[in-house]
C-alpha positions in Angstrom: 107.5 109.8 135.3 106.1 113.3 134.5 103.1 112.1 131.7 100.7 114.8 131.1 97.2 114.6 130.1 97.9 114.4 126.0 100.1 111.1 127.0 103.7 112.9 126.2 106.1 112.0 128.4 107.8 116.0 128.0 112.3 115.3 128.3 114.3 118.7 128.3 118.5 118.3 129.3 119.6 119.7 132.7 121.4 122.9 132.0 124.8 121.3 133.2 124.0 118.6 130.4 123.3 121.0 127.3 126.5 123.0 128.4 128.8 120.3 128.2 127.0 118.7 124.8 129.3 119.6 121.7 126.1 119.2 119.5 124.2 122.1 121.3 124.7 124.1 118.6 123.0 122.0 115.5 120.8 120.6 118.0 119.1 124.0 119.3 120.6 126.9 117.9 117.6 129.3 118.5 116.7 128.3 121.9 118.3 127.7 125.2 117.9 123.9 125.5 115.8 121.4 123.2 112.0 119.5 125.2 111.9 116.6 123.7 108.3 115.1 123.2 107.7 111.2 123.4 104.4 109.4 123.5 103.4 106.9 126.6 103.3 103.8 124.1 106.4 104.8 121.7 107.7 101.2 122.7 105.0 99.5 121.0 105.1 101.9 118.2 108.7 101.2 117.8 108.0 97.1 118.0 105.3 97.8 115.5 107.3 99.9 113.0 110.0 96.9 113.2 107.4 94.3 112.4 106.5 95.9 109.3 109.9 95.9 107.8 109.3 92.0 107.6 109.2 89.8 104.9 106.2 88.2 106.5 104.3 92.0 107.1 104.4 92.5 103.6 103.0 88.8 102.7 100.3 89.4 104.9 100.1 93.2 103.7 99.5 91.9 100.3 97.1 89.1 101.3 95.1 91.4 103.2 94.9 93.9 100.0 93.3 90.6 97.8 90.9 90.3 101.0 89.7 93.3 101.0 88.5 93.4 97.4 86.6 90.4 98.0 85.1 92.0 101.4 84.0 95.3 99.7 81.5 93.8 97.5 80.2 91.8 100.4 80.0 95.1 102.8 78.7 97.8 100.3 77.6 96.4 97.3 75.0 93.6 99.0 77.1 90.8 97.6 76.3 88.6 100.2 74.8 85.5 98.5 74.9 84.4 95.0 71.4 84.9 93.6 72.3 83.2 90.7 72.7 79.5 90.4 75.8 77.2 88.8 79.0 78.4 88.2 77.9 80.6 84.8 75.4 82.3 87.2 77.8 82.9 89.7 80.5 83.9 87.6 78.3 86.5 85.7 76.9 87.9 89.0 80.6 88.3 90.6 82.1 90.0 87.3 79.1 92.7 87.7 80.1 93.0 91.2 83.3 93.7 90.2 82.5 95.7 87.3 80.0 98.0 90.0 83.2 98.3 92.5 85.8 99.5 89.8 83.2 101.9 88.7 83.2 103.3 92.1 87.2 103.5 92.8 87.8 104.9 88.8 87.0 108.4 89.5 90.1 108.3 92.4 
């Protein structure tokens, strides 16, 4: 297997092949045969693009989007522990945690 140094496996048709192929001309009209470019790991990329068309990716997809706005006020915000006690206290502190992160994402 010819893999160069970018990790493209680099295909182009034998000139017996592209003669014989009725498609040659829609395929490369311009140029004498077509190179066809395909990365090392396009298998896994191709497993991975099937996964996602899954009922289950996009439960997970979604469940990982809730997650994440619970993670960014413990990442960047300092959010870390509750500083203030019982569930008022807590409740107060997370709604201005959440108030501080939708200030920072309502200029996008």
């Amino acid at each position: 297997m010819n893999v160069s140094k970018d990790g493209f496996i680099r295909y182009r048709a034998r000139k017996q092949d592209r003669d014989l192929c009725p498609l040659k001309a829609q395929c490369c009209p311009n140029q004498p045969a077509r190179k066809v470019l395909r990365y090392v790991h396009e298998a896994a990329r191709d497993v991975a693009r099937d996964i996602r068309k899954t009922d289950a990716y996009m439960t997970s997809f979604i469940q990982r989007k809730v997650e994440m706005l619970f993670a960014h006020p413990k990442q960047y915000i300092g959010l870390r522990m509750m500083q203030l006690r019982e569930r008022k206290g807590a409740t107060e502190q997370f709604q201005l945690a959440a108030t501080a992160q939708n200030l920072q994402n309502w200029p996008n």
